[in-house]
C-alpha positions as CSV (number, residue, x, y, z in Angstrom):
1,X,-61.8,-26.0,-51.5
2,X,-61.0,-22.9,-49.5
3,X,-62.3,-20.0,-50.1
4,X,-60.1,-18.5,-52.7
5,X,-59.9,-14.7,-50.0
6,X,-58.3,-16.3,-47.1
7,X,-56.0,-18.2,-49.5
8,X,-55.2,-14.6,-50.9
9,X,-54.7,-13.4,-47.2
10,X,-52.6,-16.2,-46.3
11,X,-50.0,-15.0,-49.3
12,X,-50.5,-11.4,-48.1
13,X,-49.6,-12.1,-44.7
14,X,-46.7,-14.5,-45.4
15,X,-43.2,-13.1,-46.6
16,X,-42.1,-16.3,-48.4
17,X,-44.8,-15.4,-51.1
18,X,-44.1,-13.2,-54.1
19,X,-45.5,-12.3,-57.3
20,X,-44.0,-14.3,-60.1
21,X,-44.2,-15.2,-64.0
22,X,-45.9,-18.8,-64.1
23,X,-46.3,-20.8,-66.8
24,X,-49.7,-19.6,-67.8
25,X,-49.4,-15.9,-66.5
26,X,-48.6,-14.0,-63.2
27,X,-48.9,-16.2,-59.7
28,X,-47.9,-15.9,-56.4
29,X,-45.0,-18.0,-55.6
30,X,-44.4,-19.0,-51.7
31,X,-42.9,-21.9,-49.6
32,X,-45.1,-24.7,-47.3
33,X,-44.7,-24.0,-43.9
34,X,-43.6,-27.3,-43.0
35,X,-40.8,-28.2,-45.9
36,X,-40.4,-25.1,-47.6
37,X,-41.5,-27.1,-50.6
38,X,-42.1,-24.6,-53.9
39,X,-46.2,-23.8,-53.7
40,X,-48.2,-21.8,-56.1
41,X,-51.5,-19.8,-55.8
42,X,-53.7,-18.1,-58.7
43,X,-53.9,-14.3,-58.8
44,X,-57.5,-15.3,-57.7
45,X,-56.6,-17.0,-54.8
46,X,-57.2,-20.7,-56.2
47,X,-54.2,-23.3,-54.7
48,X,-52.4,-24.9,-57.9
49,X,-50.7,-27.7,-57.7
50,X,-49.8,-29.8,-54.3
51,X,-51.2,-26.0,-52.6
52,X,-53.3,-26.3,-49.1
53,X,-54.6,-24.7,-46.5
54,X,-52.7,-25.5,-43.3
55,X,-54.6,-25.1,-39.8
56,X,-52.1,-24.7,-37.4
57,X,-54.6,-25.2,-34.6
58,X,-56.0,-28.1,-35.7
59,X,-59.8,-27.1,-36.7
60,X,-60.3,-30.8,-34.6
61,X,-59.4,-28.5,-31.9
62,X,-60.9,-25.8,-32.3
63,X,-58.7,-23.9,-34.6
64,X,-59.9,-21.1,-36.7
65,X,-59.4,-19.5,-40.0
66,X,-57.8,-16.5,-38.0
67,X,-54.6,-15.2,-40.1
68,X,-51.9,-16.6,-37.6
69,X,-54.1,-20.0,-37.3
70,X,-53.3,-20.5,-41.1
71,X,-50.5,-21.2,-43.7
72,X,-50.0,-22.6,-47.0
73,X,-48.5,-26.2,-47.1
74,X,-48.4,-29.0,-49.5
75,X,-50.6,-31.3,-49.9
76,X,-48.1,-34.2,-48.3
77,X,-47.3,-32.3,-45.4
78,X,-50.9,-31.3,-44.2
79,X,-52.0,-34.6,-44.9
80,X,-49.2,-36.2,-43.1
81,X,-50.0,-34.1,-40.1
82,X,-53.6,-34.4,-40.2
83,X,-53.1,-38.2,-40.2
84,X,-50.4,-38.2,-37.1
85,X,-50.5,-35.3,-35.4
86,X,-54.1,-33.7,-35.9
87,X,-55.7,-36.8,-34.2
88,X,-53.9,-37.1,-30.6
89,X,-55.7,-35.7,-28.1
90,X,-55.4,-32.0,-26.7
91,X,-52.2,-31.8,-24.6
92,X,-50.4,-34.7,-26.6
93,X,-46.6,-33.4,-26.2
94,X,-46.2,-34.0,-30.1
95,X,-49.1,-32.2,-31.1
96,X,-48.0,-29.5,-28.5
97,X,-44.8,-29.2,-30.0
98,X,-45.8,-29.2,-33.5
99,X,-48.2,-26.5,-33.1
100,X,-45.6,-24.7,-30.9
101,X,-43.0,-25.0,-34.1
102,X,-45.5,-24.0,-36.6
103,X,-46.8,-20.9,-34.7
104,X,-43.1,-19.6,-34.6
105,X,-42.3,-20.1,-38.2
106,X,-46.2,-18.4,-39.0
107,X,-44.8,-15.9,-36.9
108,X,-41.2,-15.7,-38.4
109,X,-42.7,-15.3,-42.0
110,X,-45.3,-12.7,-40.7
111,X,-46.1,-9.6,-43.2
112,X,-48.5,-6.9,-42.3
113,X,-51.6,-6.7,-44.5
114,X,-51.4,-4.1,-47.4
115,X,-48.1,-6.9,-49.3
116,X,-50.1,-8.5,-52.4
């Protein structure tokens, strides 16, 4: 499981997330950064749900947990990726590209630190 502050950091930094009703009190509402799929974190930071952590840079390759290495995505999508894309080798046009694509919609979605 991730640890429940970068999740919260992830929301903060992301403007797809808000703070909404759930069904069992307040949560943060957002969108996976592949499919825009409807994804909910805990006040506390806890994914619910179909709720990962995406590493944009694959951590395979070196990728970190540094805020514009990171997004929330479902659970189909990251594991899609991780099973196609995450395992070519560095320099693979496809993995290339997808990184390139989800870099500029991290970066599209961007919020400076001090949202939730």
């Amino acid at each position: 499981m991730p640890a429940k502050r970068l999740v919260l950091d992830i929301v903060a930094t992301d403007k797809t997330f808000e703070r909404m009703h759930g069904r069992h009190g307040p949560v943060w509402v957002g969108k996976c950064i592949h499919c825009n799929s409807r994804l909910q974190v805990a006040m506390d930071g806890t994914p619910l749900g179909k709720a990962t952590v995406e590493h944009i840079v694959p951590k395979t390759h070196g990728g970190t947990n540094a805020l514009n290495n990171v997004a929330m995505a479902c659970a189909r999508c990251n594991g899609a990726k991780g099973r196609k894309v995450d395992v070519l080798r560095w320099g693979d046009p496809k993995l290339t590209a997808m990184i390139e694509r989800l870099q500029a919609r991290r970066s599209k979605r961007w919020r400076d630190l001090g949202g939730p």
